[in-house]
C-alpha positions in Angstrom: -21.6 -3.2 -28.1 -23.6 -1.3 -25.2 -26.0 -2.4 -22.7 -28.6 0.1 -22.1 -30.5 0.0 -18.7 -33.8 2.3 -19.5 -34.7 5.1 -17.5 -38.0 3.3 -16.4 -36.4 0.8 -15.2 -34.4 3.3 -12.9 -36.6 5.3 -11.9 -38.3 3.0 -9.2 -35.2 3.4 -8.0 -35.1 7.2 -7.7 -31.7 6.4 -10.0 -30.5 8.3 -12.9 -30.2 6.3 -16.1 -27.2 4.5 -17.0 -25.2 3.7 -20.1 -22.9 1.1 -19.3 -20.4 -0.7 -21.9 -20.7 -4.5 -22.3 -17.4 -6.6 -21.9 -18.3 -9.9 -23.6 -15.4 -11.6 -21.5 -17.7 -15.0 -22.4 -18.6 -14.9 -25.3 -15.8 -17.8 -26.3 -18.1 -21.1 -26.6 -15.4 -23.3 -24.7 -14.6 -21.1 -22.1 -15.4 -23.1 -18.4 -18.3 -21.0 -16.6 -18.3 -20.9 -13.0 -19.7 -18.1 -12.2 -19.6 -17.2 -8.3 -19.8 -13.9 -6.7 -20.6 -15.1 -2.8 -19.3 -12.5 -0.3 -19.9 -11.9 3.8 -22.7 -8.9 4.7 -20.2 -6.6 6.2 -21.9 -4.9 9.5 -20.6 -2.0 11.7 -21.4 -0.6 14.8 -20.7 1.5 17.7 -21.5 1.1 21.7 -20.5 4.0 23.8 -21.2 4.2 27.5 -20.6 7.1 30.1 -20.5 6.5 33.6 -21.6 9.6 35.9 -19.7 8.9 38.3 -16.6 8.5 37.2 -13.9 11.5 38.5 -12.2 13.9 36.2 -8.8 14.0 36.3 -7.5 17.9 36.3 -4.5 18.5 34.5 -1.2 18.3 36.3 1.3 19.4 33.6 2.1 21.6 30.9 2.1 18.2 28.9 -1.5 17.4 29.6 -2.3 21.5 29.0 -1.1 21.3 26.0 -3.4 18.9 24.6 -5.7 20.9 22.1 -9.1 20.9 23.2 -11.9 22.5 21.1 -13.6 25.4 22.1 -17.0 26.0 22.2 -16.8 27.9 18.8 -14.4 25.1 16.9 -17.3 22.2 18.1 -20.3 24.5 16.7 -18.6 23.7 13.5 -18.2 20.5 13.7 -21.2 17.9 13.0 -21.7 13.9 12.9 -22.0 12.6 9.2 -23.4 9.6 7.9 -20.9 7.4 6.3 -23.4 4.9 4.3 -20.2 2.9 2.4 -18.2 0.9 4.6 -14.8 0.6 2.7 -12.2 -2.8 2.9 -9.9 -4.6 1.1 -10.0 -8.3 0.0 -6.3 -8.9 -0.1 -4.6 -6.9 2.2 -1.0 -6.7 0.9 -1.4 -8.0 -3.1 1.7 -8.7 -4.8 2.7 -7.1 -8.2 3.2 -9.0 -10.9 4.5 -8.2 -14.6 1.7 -8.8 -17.4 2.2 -10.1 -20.7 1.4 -6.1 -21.7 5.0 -5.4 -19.9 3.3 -3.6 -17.5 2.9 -4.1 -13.6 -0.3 -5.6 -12.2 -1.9 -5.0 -8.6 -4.7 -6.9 -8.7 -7.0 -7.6 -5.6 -10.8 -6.5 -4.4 -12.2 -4.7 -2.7 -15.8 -4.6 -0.5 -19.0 -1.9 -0.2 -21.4 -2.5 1.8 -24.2 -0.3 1.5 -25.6 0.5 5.2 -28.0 2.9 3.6 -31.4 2.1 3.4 -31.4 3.9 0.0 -29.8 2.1 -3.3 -26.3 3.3 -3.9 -24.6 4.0 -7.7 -21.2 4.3 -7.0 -19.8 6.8 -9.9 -15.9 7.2 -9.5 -14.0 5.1 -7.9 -9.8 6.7 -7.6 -7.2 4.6 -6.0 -4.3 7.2 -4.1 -0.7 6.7 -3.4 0.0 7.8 -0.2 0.9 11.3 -1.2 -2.1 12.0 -2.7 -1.5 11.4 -6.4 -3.8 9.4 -8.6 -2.6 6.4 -9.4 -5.8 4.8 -11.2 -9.6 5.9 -12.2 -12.9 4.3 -12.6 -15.7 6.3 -14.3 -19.4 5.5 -13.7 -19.3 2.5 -16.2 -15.8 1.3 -15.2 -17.1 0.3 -12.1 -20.2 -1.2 -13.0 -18.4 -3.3 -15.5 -16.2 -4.6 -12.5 -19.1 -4.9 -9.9 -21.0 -7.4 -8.1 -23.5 -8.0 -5.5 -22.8 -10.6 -3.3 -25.3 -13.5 -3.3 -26.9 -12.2 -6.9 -25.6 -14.8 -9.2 -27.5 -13.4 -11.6 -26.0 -10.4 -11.9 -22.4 -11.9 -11.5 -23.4 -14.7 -14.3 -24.3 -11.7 -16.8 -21.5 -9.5 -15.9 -19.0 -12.2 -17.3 -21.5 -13.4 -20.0 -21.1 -9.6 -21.5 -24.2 -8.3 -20.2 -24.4 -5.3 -17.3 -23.0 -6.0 -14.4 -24.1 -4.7 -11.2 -25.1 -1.1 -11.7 -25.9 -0.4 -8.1 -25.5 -1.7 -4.5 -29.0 -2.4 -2.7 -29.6 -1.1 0.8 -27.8 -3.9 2.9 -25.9 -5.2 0.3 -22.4 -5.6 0.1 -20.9 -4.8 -3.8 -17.5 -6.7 -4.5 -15.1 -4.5 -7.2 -12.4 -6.4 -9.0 -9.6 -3.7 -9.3 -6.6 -3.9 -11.1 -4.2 -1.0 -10.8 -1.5 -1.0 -13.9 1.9 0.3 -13.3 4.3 1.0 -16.2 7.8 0.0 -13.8 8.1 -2.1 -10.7 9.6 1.1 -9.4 6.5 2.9 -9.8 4.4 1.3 -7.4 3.9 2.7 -4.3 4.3 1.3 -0.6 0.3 1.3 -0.4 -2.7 2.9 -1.6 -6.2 3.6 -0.3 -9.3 4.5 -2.1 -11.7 7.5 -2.9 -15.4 6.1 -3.3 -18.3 8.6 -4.7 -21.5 7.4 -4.5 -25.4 9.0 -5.8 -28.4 7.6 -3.5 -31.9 6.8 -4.8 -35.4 6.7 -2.5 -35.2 5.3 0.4 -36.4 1.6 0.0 -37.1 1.7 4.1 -37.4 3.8 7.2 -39.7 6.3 4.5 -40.9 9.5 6.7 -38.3 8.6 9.5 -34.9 7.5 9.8 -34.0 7.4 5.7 -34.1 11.3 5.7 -30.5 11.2 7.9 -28.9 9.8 5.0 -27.2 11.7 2.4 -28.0 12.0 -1.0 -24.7 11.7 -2.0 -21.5 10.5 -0.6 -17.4 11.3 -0.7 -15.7 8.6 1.2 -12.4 7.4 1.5 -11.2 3.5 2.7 -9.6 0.1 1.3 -6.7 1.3 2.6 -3.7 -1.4 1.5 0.2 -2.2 1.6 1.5 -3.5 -1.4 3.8 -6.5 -1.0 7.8 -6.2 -1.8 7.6 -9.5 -3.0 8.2 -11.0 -5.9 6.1 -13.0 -7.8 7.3 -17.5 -8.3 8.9 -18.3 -11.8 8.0 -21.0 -13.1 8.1 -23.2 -16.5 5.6 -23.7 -18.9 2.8 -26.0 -18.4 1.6 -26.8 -22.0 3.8 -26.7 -25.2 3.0 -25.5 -28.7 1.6 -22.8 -30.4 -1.8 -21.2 -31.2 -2.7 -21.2 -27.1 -5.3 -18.8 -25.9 -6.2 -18.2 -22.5 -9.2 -17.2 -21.8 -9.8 -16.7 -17.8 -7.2 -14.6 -16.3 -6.2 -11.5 -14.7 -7.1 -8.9 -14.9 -10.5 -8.2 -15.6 -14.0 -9.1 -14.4 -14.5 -13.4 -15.9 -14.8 -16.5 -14.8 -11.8 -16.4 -12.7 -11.8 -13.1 -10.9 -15.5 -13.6 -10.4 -14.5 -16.6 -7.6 -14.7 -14.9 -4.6 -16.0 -17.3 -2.0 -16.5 -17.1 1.4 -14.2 -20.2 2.6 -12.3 -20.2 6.4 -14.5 -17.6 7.3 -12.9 -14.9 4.7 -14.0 -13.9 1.2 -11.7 -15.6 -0.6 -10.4 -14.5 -4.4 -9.4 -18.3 -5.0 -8.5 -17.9 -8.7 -7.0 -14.0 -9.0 -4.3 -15.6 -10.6 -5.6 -18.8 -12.4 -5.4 -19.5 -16.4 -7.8 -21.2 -18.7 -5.6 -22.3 -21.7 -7.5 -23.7 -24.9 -6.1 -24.0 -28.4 -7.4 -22.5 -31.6 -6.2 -22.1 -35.1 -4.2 -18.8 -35.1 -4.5 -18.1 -39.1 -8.2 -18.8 -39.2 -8.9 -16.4 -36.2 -6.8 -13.9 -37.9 -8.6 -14.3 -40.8 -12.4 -14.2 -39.7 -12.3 -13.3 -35.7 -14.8 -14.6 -33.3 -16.3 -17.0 -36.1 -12.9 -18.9 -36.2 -12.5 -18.9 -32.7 -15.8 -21.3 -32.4 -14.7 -24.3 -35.1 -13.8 -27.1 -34.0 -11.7 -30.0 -36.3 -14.9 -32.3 -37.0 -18.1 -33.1 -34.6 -18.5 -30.2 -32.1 -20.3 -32.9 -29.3 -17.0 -34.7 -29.5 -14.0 -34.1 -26.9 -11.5 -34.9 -29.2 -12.7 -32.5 -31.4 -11.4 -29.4 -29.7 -7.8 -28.9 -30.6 -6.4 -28.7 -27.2 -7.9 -32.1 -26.4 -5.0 -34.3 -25.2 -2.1 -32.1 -25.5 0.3 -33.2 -23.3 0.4 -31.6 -19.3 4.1 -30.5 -18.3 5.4 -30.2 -14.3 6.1 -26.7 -14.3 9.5 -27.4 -11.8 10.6 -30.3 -10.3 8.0 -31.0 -7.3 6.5 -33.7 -5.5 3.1 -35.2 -6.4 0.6 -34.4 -3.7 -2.8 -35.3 -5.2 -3.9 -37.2 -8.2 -7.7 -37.8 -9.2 -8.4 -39.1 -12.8 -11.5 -41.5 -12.5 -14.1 -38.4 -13.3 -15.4 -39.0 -17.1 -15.2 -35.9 -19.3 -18.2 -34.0 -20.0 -20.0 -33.3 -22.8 -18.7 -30.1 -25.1 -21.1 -27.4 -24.4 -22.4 -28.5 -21.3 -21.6 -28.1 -17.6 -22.4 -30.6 -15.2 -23.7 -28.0 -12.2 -26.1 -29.6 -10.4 -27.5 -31.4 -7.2 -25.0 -33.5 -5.9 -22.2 -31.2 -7.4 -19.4 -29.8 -4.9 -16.9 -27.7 -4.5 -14.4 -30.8 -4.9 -16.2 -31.6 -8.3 -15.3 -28.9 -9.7 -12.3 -29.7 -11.0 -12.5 -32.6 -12.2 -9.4 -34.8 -13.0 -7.2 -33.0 -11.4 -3.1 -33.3 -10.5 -1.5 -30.8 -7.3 2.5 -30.7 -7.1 4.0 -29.6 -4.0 6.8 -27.0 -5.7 8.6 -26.3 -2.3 6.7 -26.2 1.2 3.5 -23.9 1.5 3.3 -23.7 -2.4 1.7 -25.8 -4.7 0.9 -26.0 -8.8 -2.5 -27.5 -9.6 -3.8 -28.5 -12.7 -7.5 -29.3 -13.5 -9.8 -30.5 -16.3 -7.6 -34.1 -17.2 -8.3 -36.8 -19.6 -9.9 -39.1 -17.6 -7.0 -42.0 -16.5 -4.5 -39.9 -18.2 -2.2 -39.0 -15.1 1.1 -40.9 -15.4 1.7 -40.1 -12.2 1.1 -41.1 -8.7 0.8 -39.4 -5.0 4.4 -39.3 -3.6 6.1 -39.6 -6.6 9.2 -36.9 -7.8 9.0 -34.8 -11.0 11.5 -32.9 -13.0 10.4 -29.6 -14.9 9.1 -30.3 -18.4 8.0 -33.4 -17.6 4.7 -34.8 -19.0 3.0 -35.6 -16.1 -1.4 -36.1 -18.1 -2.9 -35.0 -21.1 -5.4 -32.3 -21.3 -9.5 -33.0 -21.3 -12.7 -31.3 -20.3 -13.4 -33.5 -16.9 -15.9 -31.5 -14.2 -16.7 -27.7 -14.4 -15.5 -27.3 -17.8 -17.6 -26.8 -20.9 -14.8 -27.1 -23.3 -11.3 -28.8 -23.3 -8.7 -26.4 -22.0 -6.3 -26.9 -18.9 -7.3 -24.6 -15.5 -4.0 -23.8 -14.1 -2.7 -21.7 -10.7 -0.5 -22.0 -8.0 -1.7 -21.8 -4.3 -0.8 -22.3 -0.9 -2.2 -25.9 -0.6 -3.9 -27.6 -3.2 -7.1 -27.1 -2.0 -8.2 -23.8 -4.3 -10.6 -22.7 -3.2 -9.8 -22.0 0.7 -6.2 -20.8 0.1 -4.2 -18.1 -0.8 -3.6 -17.3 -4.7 -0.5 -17.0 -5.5 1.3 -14.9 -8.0 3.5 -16.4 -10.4 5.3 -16.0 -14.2 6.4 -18.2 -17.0 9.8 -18.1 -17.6 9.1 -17.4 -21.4 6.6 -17.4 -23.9 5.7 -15.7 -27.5 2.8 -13.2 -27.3 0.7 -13.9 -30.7 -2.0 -11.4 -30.1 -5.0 -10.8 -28.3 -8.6 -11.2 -28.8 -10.7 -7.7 -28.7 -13.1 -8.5 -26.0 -16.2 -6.1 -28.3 -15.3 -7.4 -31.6 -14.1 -11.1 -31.2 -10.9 -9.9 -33.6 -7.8 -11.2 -33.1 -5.6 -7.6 -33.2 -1.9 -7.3 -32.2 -2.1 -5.7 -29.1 0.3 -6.0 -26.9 3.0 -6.2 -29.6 3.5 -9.9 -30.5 6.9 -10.8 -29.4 9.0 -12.8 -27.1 8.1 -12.4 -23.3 10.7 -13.8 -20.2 9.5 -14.0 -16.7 5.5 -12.8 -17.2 2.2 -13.8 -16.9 -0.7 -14.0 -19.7 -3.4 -11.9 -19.3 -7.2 -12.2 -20.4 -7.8 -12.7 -23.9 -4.0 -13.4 -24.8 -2.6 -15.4 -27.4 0.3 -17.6 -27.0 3.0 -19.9 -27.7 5.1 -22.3 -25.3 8.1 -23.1 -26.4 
């Protein structure tokens, strides 16, 4: 399927038209929507001073002679250039982690901000190893797939619904770009990358006749430099059990998790870069009839208990200590979210359980039957144990479990941290354009990996 932006619509702009792919990441009825894209506007600026006055120190020694000074002839050559994108990474040192493709996931963000007072297309993005070699690639409609404009939730809403996302950066804005760079061995990943930006410019929406003629009509810049982390990514068990499990939300792409990047503690946060939505369907049906299957539900669709994941039993994922327990929220009506006034940030949830795995890392697990928790703050748990039942309390349209582990168990202001299953069967995956459940990555047995997006399941 393909999103066509017309070349009217562009043209006010001063932009050429664009073709850009659609990635229906949402097009699964009981996926949970919470669609954020808030990010900090990003300013830079310079304040030189020169005092007359102040003496000039001759040189002394050969070693301050030998300092290369331009001549008058190398500084002829030399000009000041506009730099319109400033360049920075989200995470600063993400950790790999091993995908249920078998390959190696960097996964992190990073931010543009446009200080041109012309609208910016970027149209290649290339992440470098330190020597120079390529180590990923976006074309035109790569990026824009993986794009948003802070503070345009509509733009953010449609990019995970499977419409455009943000095909340029206005002047002033600052553009957030979900990246994922995909290594084939742990081996393979470098020590840290930076990043190669090329960017087109439309009219000048300001400064017309004065200061907008300085800036470039097209741009080359590099920035976003990062170190990759040596660490490794927690192991942990499963939290569900059964087959026919698909999660929905996950890395790597542009959805409804990756899209959470919030500014919290004074930082743009990505509070769910590693989170899982896991809902259940009926693996033979899907097979059989794709997106149409993937819809059903066993009897009336406005009923919880409808939806097959409905109270399927919530497993400690290692023995841990219970930290936080909530389970007084009621569950909220299939195909409905309850955003609104007098909705939070703590709402969002819902029924909710946090362990405390070991100190500064915690498992939390969202969406509960309401009163189902059979546990209680302070208490111990072992791995395996069944600790609630699965529901479709607060943000959640649909019953399926939201899953992660974090630095505290409040999400949305901590760090995201990496983590694998210690095993689990890969089914299949759903083809985000067709809804078709295909076999790809090859169904089989996976040991110490995380699901991706669109994956298909079974715990043992």
């Amino acid at each position: 399927m393909s999103a066509t932006v017309g070349s009217s619509e562009l043209a006010d702009l001063g932009l050429p038209r664009v073709d850009v792919d659609s990635h229906p990441h949402d097009r699964l009825g009981f996926r949970a929507r919470l669609w954020s894209a808030i990010g900090v506007f990003l300013a830079a600026g310079a304040i030189s001073a020169c005092t007359a006055d102040a003496p000039k120190a001759a040189p002394t020694s050969s070693s301050a002679t030998a300092r290369e000074t331009p001549t008058n002839a190398d500084w002829s050559a030399q000009a000041d250039v506009m730099s319109p994108l400033l360049i920075d990474a989200v995470a600063p040192a993400p950790i790999p982690v091993r995908g249920s493709d078998e390959n190696f996931h960097v996964a992190y963000e990073l931010t543009v901000l446009n200080f041109s007072p012309r609208p910016a297309v970027l149209t290649s993005v290339e992440t470098l190893a330190p020597d120079g070699s390529r180590v990923a690639s976006l074309s035109q409609d790569d990026i824009a797939a993986r794009m948003m404009v802070v503070a345009d939730y509509g733009s953010a809403a449609s990019a995970a619904d499977g419409a455009s996302a943000a095909l340029w950066i206005p002047p002033g804005k600052t553009a957030l770009l979900v990246l994922d760079d995909v290594y084939e061995t742990r081996e393979a990943i470098p020590a840290s990358v930076t990043h190669q930006i090329s960017a087109s410019f439309g009219s000048a929406e300001s400064g017309v006749g004065g200061i907008a003629v300085l800036w470039p009509d097209e741009v080359s810049q590099s920035g976003g430099t990062m170190t990759i982390s040596n660490e490794e990514p927690v192991v942990v068990g499963a939290p569900l059990r059964g087959q026919g499990w698909l999660i929905s939300n996950a890395c790597c792409t542009l959805n409804g998790h990756r899209n959470v990047l919030l500014p919290v503690g004074g930082r743009i946060n990505g509070a769910e870069r590693f989170a899982i939505d896991a809902s259940r369907i009926d693996v033979a049906s899907t097979r059989a009839r794709g997106y149409e299957a993937l819809v059903e539900v066993d009897g009336d669709p406005d009923d919880n208990e409808s939806y097959r994941a409905y109270g399927a039993p919530v497993l400690a994922v290692a023995d841990a200590t219970v930290v936080a327990v909530h389970s007084t929220d009621p569950d909220t009506a299939p195909g409905t979210l309850p955003l609104g006034p007098g909705f939070t940030l703590a709402n969002l949830g819902g029924n909710l359980i946090a362990l405390e795995l070991v100190p500064d890392l915690f498992a939390v697990y969202y969406h509960l039957v309401p009163g189902s928790p059979t546990v209680r703050v302070g208490d111990t748990v072992t791995k395996g144990q069944e600790i609630a039942r699965l529901g479709n309390s607060g943000n959640s349209s649909a019953a399926h479990l939201h899953f992660q582990l974090s630095r505290t168990p409040l999400i949305f202001s901590s760090e995201s941290v990496p983590y694998v299953f210690e095993e689990f069967t890969v089914v299949g995956s759903i083809d985000a354009d067709s809804g078709e459940l295909i076999d790809e990555p090859p169904p089989g047995p996976r040991e110490n990996a995380l699901p991706l997006a669109l994956t298909i399941l079974d715990f043992p």
